[in-house]
N, CA and C atoms as an extended XYZ file, in Angstrom:
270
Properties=species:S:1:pos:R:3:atomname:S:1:resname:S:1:resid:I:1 pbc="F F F"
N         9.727      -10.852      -10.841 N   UNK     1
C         9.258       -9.533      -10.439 CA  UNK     1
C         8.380       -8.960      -11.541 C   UNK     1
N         7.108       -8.499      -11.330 N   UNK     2
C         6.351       -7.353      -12.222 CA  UNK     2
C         7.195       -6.375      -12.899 C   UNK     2
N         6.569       -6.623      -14.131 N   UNK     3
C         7.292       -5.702      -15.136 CA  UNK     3
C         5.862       -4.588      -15.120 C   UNK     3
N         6.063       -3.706      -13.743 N   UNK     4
C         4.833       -2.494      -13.722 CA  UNK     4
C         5.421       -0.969      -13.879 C   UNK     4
N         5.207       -0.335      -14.559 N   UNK     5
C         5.835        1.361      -14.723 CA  UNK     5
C         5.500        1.632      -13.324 C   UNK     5
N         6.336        2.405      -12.918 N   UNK     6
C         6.107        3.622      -11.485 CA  UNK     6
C         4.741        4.280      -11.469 C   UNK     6
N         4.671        4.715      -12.594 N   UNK     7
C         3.354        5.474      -12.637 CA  UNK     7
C         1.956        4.968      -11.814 C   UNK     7
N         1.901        3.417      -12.480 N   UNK     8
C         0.814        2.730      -12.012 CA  UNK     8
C         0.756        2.463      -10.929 C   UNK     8
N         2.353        2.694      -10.012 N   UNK     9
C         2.458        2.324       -8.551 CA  UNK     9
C         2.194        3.516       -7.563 C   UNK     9
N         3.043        4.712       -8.534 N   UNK    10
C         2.796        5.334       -7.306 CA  UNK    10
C         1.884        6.615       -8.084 C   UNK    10
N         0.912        6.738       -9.747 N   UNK    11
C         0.059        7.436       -9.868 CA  UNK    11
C        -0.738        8.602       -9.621 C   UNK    11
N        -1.701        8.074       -8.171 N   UNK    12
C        -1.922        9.014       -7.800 CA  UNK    12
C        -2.063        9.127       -6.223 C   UNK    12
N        -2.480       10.449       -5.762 N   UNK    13
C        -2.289       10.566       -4.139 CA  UNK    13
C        -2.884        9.936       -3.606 C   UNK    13
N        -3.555        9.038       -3.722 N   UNK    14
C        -4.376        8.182       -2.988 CA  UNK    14
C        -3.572        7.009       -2.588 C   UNK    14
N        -2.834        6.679       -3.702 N   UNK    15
C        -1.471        5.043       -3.849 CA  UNK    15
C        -0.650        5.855       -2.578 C   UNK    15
N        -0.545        7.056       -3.168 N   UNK    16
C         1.069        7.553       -1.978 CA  UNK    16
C         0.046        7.212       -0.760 C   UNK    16
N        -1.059        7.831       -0.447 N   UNK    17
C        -1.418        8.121        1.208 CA  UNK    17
C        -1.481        6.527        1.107 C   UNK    17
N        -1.970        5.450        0.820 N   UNK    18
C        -2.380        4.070        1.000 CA  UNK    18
C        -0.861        3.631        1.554 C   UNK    18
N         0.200        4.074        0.737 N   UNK    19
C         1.482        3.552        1.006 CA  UNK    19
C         1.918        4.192        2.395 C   UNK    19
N         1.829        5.490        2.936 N   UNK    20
C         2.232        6.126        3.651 CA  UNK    20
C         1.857        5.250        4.532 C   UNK    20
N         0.658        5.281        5.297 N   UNK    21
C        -0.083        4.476        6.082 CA  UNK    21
C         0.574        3.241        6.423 C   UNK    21
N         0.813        2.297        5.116 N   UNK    22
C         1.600        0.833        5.593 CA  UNK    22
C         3.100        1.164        6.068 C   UNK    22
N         3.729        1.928        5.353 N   UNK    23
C         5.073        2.187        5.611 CA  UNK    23
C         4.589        3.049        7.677 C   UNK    23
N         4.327        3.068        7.850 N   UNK    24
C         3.952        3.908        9.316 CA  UNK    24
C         3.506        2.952       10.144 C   UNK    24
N         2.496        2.157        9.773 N   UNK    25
C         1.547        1.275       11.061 CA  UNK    25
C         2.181        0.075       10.364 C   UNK    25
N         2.979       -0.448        9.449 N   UNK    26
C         3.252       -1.781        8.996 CA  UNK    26
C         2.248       -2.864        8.766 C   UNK    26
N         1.356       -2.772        9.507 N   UNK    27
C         0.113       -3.385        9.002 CA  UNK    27
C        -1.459       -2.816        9.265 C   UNK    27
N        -2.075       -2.662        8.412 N   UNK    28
C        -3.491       -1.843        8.143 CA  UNK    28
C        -4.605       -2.707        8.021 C   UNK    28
N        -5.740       -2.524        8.308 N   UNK    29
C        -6.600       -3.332        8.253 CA  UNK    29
C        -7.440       -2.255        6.937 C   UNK    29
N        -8.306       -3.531        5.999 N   UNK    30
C        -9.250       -2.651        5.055 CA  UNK    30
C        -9.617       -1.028        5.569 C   UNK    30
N       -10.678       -1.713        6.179 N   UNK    31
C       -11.807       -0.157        6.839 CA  UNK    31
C       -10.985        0.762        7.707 C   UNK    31
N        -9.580        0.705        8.179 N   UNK    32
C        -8.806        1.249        9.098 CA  UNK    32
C        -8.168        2.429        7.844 C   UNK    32
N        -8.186        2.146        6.488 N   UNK    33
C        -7.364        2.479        5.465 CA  UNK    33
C        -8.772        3.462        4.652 C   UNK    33
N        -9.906        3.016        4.830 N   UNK    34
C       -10.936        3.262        3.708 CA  UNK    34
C       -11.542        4.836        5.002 C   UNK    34
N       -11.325        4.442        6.142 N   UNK    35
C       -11.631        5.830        7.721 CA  UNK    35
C       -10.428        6.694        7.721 C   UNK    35
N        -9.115        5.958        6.919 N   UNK    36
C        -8.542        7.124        7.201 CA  UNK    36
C        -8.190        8.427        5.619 C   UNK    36
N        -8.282        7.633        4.604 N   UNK    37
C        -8.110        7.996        3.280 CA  UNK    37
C        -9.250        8.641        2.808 C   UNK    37
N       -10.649        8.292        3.400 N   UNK    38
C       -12.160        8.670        3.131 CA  UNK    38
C       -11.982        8.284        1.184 C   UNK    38
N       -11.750        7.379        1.440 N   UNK    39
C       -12.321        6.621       -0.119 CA  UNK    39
C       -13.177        5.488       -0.188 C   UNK    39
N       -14.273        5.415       -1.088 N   UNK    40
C       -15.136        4.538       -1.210 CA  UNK    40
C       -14.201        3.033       -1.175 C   UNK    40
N       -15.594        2.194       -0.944 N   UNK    41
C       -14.862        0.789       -1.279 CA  UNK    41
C       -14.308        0.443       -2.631 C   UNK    41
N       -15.272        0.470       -3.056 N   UNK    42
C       -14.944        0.505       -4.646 CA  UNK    42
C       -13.708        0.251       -4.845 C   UNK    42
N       -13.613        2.359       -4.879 N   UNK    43
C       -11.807        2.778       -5.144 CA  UNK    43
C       -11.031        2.324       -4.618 C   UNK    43
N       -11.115        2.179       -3.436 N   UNK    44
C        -9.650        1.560       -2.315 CA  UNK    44
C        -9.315        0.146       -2.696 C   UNK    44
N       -10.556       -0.924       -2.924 N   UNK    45
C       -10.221       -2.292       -3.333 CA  UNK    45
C        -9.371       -2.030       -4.360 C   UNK    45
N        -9.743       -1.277       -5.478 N   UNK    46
C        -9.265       -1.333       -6.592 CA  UNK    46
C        -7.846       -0.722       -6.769 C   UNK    46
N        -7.347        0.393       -5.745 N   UNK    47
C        -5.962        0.818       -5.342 CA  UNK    47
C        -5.045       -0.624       -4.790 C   UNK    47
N        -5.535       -1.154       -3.912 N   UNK    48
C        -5.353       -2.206       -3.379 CA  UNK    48
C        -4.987       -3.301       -3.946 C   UNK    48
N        -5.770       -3.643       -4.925 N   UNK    49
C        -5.529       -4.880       -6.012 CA  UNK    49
C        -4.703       -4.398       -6.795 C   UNK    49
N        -4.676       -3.634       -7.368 N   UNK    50
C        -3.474       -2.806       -7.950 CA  UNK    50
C        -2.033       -2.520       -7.496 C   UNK    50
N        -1.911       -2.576       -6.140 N   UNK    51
C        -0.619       -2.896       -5.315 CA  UNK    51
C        -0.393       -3.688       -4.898 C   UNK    51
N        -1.219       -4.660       -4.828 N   UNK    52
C        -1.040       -6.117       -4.783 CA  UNK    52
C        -0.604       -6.764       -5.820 C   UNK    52
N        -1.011       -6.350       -7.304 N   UNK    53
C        -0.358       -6.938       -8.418 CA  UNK    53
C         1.022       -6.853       -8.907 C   UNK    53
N         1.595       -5.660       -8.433 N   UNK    54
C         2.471       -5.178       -8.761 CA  UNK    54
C         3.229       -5.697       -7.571 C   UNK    54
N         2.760       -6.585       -6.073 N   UNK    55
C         4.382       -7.075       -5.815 CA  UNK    55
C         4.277       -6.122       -4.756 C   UNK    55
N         4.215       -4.632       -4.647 N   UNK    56
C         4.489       -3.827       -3.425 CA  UNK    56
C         3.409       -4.164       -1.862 C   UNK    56
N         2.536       -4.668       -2.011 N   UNK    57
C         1.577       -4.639       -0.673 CA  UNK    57
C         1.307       -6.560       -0.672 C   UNK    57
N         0.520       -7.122        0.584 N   UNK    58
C         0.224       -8.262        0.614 CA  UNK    58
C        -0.607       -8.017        0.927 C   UNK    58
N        -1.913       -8.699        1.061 N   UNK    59
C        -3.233       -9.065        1.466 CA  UNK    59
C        -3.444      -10.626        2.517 C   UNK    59
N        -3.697      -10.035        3.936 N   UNK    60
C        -4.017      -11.342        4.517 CA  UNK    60
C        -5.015      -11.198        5.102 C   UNK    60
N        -5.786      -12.210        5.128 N   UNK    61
C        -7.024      -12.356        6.290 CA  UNK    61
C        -6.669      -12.550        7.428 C   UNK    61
N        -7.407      -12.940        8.317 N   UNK    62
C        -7.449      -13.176       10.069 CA  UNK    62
C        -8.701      -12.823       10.369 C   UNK    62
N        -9.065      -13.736       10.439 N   UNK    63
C       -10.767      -13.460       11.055 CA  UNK    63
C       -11.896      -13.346       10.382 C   UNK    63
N       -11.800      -13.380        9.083 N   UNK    64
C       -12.578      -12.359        8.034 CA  UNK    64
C       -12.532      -11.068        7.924 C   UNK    64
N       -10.960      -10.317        8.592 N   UNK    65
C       -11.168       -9.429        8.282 CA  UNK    65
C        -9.246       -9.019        6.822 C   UNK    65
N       -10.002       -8.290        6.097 N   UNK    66
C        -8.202       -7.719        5.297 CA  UNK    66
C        -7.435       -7.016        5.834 C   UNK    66
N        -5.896       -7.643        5.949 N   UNK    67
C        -5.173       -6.635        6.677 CA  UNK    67
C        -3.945       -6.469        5.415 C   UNK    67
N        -3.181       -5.455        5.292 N   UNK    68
C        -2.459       -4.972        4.510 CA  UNK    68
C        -1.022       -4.765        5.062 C   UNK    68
N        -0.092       -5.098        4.634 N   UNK    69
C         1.532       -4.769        4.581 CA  UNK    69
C         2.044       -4.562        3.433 C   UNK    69
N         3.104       -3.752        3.956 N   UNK    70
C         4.292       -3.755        2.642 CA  UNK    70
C         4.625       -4.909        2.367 C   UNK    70
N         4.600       -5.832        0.938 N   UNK    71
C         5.520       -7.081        0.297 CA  UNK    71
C         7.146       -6.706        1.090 C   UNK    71
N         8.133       -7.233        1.969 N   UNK    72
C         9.086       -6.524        2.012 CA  UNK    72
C        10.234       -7.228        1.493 C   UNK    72
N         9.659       -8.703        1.033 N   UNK    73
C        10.354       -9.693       -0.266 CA  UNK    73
C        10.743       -8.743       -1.593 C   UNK    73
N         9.831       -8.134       -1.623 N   UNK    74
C         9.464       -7.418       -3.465 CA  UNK    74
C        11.032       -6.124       -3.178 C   UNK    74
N        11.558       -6.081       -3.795 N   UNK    75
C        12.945       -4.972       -3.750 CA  UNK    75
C        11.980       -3.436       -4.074 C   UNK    75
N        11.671       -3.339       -4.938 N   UNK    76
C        10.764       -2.384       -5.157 CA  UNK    76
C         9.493       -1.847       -3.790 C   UNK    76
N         9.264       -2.765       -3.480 N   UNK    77
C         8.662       -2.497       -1.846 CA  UNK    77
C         9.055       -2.182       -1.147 C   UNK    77
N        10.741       -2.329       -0.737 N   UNK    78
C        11.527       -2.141       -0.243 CA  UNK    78
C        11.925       -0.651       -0.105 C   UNK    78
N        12.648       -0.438       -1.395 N   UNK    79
C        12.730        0.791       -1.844 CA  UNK    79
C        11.700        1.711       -1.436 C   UNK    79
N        10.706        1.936       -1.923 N   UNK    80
C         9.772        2.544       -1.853 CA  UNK    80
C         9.472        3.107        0.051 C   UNK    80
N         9.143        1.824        0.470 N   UNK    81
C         9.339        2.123        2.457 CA  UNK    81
C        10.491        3.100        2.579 C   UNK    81
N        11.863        2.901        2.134 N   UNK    82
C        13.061        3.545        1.761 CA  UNK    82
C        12.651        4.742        2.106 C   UNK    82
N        12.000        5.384        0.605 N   UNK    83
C        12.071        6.318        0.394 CA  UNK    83
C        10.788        7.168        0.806 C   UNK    83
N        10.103        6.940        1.855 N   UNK    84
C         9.346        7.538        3.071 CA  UNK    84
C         9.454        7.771        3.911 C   UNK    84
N        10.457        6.682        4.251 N   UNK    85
C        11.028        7.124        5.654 CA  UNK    85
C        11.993        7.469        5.625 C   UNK    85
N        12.949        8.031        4.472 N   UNK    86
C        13.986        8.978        4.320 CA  UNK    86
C        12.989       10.568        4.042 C   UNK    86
N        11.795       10.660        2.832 N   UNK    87
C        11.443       11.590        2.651 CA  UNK    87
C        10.537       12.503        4.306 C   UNK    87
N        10.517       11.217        4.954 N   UNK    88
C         9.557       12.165        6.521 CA  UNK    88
C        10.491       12.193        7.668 C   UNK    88
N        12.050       12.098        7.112 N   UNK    89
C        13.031       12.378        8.335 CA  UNK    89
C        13.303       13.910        8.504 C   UNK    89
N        13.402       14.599        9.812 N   UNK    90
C        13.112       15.927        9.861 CA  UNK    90
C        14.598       16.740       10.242 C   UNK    90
């Protein structure tokens, strides 16, 4: 398992909304994530690769296109889904 601080995971509001999104639709496609967050490519790859390193998200193709999930191997991925869908129970 990544030895990554919280910080770098969950930083800033952009990581939370990126996470929100997977924890909700379970799987996201790139541009489905970049239309709904309104963040450049740039930034989002780079949110992206960044949660990918750390173990919490996966990256798969199909088609040529990127689609995104929660890692739900990673315990910390786990957790995290956890604690969204405990924090948006009403």
């Amino acid at each position: 398992m990544s030895n990554i601080a919280i910080e770098d995971v969950l930083g800033t509001k952009n990581k939370i909304k990126i996470l929100k999104l997977l924890v909700k639709h379970k799987v996201i496609s790139f541009s489905e994530l970049k239309k709904r967050i309104k963040l450049n490519h740039t930034t989002l790859k780079k949110y992206l690769k960044e949660l990918e390193k750390a173990g919490i998200i996966r990256e798969h193709e199909i088609n040529h296109f990127r689609i995104y999930s929660i890692s739900r191997k990673n315990p910390r991925a786990r957790l995290i889904e956890q604690l969204f869908k405990y924090w948006n129970q009403r």
